[in-house]
Residue, then its C-alpha position, 0 to 999 in steps of 0.5 A: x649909653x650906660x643905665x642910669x644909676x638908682x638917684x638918676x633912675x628916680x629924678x628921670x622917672x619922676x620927670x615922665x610929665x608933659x611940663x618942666x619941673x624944677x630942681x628943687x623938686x628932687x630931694x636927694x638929688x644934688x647938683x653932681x646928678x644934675x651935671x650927670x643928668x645934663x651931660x648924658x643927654x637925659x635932661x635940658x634945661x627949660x624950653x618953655x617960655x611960661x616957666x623958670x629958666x631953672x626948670x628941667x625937663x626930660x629928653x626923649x634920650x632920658x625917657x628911653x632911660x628911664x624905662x629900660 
């Protein structure tokens, strides 16, 4: 697994909550790091039920990048 780089780093760790956040949330960040985000097993789209499907939320996989 490579480290995330500096835009990445700053959505996943933003992405430490217990809850989904939405996209737009990221400023910066544009739909290239989404795709990365997703592709790296960093970041799904929202499980949840009681929130947007265009939420995102943070894998254990991402958690783990984000703090090494």
């Amino acid at each position: 697994m490579r480290k995330p780089n500096r835009r990445e780093l700053k959505v996943l760790q933003k992405l430490q909550t217990d809850w989904p956040e939405p996209w737009s949330k990221f400023t910066g960040a544009g739909e290239g790091t989404k795709q990365s985000l997703l592709e790296e097993g960093w970041i799904r789209p929202n499980q949840n039920p009681d929130y947007p499907a265009d939420y995102f939320e943070i894998t254990p996989e991402g958690d783990k990048a984000a703090w090494s």
